[in-house]
C-alpha positions in Angstrom: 114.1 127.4 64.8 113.2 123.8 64.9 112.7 122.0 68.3 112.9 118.3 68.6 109.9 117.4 71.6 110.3 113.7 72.9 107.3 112.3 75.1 105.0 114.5 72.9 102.0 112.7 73.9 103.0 112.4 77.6 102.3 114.3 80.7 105.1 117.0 80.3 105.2 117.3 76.5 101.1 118.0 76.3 101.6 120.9 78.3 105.6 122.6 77.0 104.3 121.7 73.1 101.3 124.9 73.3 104.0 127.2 75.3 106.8 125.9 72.4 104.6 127.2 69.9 103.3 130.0 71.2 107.6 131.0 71.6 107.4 130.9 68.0 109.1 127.4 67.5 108.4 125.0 65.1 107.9 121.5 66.6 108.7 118.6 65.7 107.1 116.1 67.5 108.1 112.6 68.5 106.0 109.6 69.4 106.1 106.1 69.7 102.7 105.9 68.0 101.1 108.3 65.9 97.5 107.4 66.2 98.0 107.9 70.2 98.9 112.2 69.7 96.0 114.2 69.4 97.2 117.8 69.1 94.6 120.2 69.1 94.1 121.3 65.4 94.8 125.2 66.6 98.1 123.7 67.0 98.9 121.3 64.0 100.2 124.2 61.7 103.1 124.6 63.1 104.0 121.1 64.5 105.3 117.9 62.5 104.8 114.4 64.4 107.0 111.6 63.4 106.8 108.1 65.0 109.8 107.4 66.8 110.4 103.6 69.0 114.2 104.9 70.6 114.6 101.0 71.1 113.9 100.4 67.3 117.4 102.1 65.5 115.6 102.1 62.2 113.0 104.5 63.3 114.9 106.9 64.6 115.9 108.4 60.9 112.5 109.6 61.0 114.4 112.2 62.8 114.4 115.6 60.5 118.3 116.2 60.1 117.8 119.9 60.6 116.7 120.5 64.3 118.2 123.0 65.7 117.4 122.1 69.9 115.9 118.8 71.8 114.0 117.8 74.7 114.7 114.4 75.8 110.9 113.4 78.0 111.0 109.7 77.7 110.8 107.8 80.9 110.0 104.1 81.3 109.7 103.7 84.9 107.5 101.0 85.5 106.5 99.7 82.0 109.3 96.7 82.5 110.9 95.2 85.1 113.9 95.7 83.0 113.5 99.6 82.9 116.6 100.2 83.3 118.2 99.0 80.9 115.5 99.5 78.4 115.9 103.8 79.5 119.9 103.1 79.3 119.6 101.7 75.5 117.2 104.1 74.9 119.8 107.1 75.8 122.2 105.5 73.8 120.3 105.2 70.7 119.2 108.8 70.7 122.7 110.1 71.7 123.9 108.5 68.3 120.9 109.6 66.7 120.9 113.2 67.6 125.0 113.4 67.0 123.7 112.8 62.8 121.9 115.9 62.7 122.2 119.6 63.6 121.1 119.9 66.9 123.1 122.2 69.2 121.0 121.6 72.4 119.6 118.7 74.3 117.6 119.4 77.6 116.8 117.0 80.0 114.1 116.4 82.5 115.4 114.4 85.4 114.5 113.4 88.7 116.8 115.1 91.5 119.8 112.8 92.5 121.9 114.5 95.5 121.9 110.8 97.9 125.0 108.3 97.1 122.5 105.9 97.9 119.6 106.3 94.8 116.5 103.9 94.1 116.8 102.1 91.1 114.3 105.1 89.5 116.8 107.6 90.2 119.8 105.9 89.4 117.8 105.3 86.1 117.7 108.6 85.7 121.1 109.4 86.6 122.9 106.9 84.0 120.5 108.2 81.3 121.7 111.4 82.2 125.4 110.7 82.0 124.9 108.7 78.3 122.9 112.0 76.8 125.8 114.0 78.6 128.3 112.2 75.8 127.0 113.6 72.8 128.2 116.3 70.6 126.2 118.9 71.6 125.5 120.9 74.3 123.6 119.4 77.3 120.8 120.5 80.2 120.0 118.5 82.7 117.2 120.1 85.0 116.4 117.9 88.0 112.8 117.7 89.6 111.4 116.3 92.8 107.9 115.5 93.6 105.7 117.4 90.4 102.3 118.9 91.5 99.7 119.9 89.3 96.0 118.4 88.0 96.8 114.9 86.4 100.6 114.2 87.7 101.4 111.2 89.3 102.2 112.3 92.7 99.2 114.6 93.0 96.4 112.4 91.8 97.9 109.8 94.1 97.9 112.2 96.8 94.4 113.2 96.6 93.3 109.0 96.1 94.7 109.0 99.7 93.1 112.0 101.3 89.8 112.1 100.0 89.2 108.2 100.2 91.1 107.8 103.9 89.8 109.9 106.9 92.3 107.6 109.0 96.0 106.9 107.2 98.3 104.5 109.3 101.9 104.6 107.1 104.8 103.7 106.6 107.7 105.7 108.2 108.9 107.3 104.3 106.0 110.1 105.5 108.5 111.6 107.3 110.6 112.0 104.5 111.6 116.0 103.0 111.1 116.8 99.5 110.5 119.9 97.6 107.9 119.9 95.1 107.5 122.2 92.5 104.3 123.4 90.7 104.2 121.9 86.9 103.4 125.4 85.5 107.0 126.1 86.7 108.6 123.0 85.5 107.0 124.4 81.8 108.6 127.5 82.5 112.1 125.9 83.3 112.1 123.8 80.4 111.0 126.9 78.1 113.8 129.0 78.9 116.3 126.6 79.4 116.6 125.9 75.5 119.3 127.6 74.1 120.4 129.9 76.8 124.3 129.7 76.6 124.4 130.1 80.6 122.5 126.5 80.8 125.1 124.2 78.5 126.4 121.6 79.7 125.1 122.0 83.6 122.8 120.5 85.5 120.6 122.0 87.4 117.8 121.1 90.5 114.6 122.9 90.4 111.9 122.8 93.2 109.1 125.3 94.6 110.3 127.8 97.9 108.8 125.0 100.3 110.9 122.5 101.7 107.6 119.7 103.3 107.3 116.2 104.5 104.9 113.8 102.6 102.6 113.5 105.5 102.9 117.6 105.8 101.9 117.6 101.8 98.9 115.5 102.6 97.7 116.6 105.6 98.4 120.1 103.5 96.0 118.6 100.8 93.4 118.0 103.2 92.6 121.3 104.3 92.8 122.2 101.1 90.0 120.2 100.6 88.4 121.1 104.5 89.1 117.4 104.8 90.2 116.8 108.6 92.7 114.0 108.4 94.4 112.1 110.9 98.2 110.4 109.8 99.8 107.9 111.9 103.4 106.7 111.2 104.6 103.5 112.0 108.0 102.0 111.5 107.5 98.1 110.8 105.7 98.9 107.2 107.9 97.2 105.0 108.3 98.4 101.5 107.0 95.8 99.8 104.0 96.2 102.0 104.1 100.1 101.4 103.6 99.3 97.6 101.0 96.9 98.5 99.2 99.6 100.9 99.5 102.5 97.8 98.3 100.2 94.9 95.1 98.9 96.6 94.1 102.6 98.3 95.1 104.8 95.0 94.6 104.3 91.2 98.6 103.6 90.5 99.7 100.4 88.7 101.8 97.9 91.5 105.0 98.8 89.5 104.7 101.9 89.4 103.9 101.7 93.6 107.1 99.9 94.1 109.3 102.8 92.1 107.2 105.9 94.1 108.1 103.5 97.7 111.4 102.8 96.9 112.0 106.7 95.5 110.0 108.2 98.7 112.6 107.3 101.2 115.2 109.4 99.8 115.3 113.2 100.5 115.0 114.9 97.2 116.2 118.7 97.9 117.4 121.2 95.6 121.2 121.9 96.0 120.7 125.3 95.2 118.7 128.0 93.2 121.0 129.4 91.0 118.8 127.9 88.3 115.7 130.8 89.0 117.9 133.8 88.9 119.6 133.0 85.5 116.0 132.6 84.1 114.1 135.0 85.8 111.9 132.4 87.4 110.0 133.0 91.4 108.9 129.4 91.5 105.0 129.3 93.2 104.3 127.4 96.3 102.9 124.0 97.3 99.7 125.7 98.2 99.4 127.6 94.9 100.2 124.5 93.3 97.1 123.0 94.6 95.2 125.8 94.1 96.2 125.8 90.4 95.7 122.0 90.3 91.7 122.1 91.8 90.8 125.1 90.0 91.7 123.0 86.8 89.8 119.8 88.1 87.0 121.9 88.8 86.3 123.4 85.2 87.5 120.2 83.6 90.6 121.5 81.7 93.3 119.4 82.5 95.7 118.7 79.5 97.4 115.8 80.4 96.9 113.2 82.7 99.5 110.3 83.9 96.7 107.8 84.0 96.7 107.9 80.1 100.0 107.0 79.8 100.9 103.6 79.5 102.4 103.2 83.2 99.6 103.3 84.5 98.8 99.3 83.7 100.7 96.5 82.6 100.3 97.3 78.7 102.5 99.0 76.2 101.4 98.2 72.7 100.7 100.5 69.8 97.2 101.6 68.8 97.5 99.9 65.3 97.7 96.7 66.5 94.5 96.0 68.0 92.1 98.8 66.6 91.0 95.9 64.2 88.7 93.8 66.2 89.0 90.2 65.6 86.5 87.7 64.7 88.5 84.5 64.2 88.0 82.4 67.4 86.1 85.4 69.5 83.4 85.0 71.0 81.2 88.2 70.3 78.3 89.8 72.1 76.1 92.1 69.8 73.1 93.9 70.9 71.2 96.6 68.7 68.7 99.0 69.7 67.0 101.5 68.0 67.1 104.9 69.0 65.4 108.0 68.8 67.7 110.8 70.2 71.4 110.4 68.1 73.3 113.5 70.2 72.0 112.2 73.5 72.8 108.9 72.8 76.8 110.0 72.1 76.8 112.2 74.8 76.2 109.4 77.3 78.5 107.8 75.2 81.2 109.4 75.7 80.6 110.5 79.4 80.8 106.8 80.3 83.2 105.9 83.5 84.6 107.5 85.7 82.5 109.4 88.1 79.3 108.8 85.3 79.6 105.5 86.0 78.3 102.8 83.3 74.5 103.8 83.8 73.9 100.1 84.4 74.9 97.5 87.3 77.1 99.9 88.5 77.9 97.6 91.9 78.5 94.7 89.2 81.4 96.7 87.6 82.7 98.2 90.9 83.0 94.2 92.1 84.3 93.3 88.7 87.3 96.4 89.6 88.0 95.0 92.7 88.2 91.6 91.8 90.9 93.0 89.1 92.6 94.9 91.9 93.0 92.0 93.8 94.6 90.1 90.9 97.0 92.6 89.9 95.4 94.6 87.7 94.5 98.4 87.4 90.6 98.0 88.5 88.2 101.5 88.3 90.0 103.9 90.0 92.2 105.3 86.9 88.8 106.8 86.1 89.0 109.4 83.1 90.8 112.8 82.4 88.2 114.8 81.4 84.3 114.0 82.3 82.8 115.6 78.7 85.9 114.4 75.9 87.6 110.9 75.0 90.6 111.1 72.6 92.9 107.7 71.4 95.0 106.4 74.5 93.3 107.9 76.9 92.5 105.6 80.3 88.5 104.9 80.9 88.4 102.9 84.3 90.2 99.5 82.8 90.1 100.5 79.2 92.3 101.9 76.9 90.5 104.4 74.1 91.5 102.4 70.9 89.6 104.8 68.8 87.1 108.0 69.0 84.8 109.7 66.6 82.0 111.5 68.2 80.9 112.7 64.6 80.8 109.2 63.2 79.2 108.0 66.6 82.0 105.2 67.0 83.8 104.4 70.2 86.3 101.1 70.6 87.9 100.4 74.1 90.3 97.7 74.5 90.5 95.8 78.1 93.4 96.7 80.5 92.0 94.2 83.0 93.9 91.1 84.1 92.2 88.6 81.8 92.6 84.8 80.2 92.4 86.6 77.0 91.9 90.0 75.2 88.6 91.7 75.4 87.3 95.1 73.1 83.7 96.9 73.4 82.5 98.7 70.9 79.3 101.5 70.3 78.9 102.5 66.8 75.8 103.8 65.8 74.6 103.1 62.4 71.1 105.2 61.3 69.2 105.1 63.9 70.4 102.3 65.5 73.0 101.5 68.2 75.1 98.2 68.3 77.0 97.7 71.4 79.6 94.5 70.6 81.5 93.1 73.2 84.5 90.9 71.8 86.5 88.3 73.4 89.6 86.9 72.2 90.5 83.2 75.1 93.7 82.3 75.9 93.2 78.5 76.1 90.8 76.6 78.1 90.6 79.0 81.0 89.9 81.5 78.6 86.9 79.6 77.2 86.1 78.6 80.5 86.1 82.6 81.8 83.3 83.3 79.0 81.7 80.8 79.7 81.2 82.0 83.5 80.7 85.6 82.8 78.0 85.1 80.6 75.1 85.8 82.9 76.7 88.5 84.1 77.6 90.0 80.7 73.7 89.5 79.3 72.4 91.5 82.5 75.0 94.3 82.7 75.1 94.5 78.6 71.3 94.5 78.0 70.8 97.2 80.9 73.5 99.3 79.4 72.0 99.3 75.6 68.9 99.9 77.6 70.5 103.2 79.0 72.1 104.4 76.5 69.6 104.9 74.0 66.7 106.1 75.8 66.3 109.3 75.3 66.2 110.7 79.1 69.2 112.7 79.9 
């Protein structure tokens, strides 16, 4: 049977695709950009991608006629200020898409929405829900609270604020109840939701057996981590100041701060379990779910990580459109530097960010991350999924990966930072030798002006780093 998988290349569709396949499915997979989906080849005989914009009507007739089942992944939170009626038109478009073809079920992954009162994330949710509902198929919805597991959202924010804060003073939304659930189980959930006749047209809430606080989760996290950490709740926090208070401690983008605030203050409880005993499914508990979550940080195998997704900065733009670097009105900074060790030299390479640092200055770029913190932007503490492998769209510290080819020895990054222009650095080595380019595209005068001031700073930090990465000590 064919399987329709939307969000492919995001957090949730990384990890169902393998389990989709290994069902015996054959998946077709949708994306917004094609060069931004790197399957692992194991995988890529039984999957088809197609590029898919749900906002662009033309593209969705790259939609195979023949599916036979969907899952509808996309979220926007975030990525606009207008999200919600960017996620509404997007529902709309794929409801009318999916009504031309063959598909008899379309599942759902949605937040849980039992309040009257809902944040404007929620109530997102909810109305995408109810325009999917209308199609002529039948429908899933399966609603989740808070997701835990190595790379989600609320767990990587989680641990930003109880390994970097021995002393939290918060904002009163601590004390609010949620049930998270472990993202092996929301796998699970989705996996044998498809097609089972006693899931269409229902909606369902799943969670984990543990019914926690935020502060109860963290100060759970801590221990986890035999972090002793003290919590202090006070009540004149507003939210604006909450989002302010989570974007500068944690690695989250300030939109993406103001939706988590404004979606923390509700309760988000699961109505029931009816859900588990038509599938079988014992959901694991918030302490296994951490478990799970450091035992994959620790031998570097997470799959998916929400910092690689585009809500975690202020850009959404397809690959194709900037892996060409410009030279037309740049202003271009090229070293070279011959080297004697070609593997070591790619290894260091590609370990670069992140907790490797950028061998070079490293105080220089920490200041330069602050400085882009306090402007707005997403500064160094996105970091990197995984310490030893870079693949296209993945986050590096400020950078998006615009392309990667460890056998060619060529790696492009493209600048996420708040700047009076767009900036790209580049390593390709050619023979023996490595040329490091740094590229700046100015907006205006400021932007001329910005180069201008950097400059110093760019020759010492540049020329240390060529320095680094060529010689051959490990």
């Amino acid at each position: 049977m064919k399987v329709l998988l939307t969000g492919a290349s995001g957090y949730i569709g990384k990890r169902l695709l393998p389990v989709l396949v290994d069902l015996g499915y054959e998946v077709i997979c949708c994306v917004r950009d094609t060069k931004r989906f790197n399957p692992p080849e194991s995988l890529r005989p039984r999957i088809k991608i197609v590029q898919v914009d749900l906002l662009d009507k033309a593209s969705l007739k790259n939609i195979p006629k023949d599916i036979d089942g969907v899952f509808y992944l996309v979220h926007s939170m975030s990525t606009s200020s207008d999200y919600q009626s960017l996620e509404l038109e997007s529902a709309i478009n794929f409801r009318n898409a999916i009504d031309q073809t063959k598909a008899q079920h379309v599942v759902y992954l949605s937040g849980i929405v039992n309040e009257t009162a809902l944040s404007k994330h929620l109530a997102s949710r909810k109305n995408v829900e109810t325009e999917l509902s209308k199609g002529n198929y039948y429908f899933t919805t399966l609603r989740a609270g808070v997701i835990i597991g190595s790379g989600s959202a609320s767990f990587e924010i989680m641990r930003d604020l109880v390994e970097k804060l021995p002393v939290m003073v918060t904002p009163k939304w601590l004390n609010t109840k949620c049930q998270p659930i472990g993202i092996s189980d929301v796998i699970k959930f989705l996996s044998k939701t498809i097609f089972n006749h006693e899931t269409f047209n229902k909606d369902f809430d799943i969670g984990g057996p543990d019914i926690l606080s935020y502060k109860e989760m963290l100060l759970e996290l801590g221990r986890k981590r035999n972090l002793k950490r003290y919590i202090f709740i006070v009540p004149v926090m507003t939210p604006k100041l909450s989002s302010y208070w989570l974007y500068f401690v944690t690695s989250t983008s300030y939109k993406l701060a103001i939706a988590l605030v404004n979606s923390m203050k509700i309760e988000v409880i699961c109505r029931n379990d009816s859900l588990n005993k038509i599938l079988g499914i014992e959901p694991i508990s918030y302490q296994e779910s951490l478990e799970r979550a450091f035992s994959k940080i620790e031998r570097n195998e997470v799959i998916s990580s929400w910092k690689d997704a585009f809500i975690s900065s202020d850009f959404s733009f397809n690959i194709s459109e900037f892996i060409n670097v410009p030279t037309f009105g740049c202003y271009r900074d090229v070293k070279e530097k011959t080297l004697t060790d070609r593997d070591n030299c790619i290894n260091k390479i590609w370990s670069i960010g992140g907790e490797t640092g950028w061998y070079y200055g490293n105080w220089l770029w920490r200041i330069r991350g602050f400085l882009d913190k306090l402007f707005g932007g997403v500064g160094l503490r996105r970091g990197r999924t995984s310490e030893i492998s870079l693949n296209v769209g993945d986050a590096l510290d400020f950078w998006r990966v615009l392309y990667a080819d460890k056998k060619e020895g060529r790696l492009l990054l493209f600048a996420e930072m708040k700047l009076p222009g767009e900036a790209w650095l580049e390593f390709r080595i050619i023979d023996d030798k490595l040329i490091q380019t740094a590229t700046f595209r100015p907006l205006g005068l400021i932007g001329r002006l910005y180069w201008y001031a950097v400059l110093p700073f760019h020759g010492l930090i540049f020329n240390g780093l060529i320095q680094k990465l060529t010689n051959a000590n490990k």
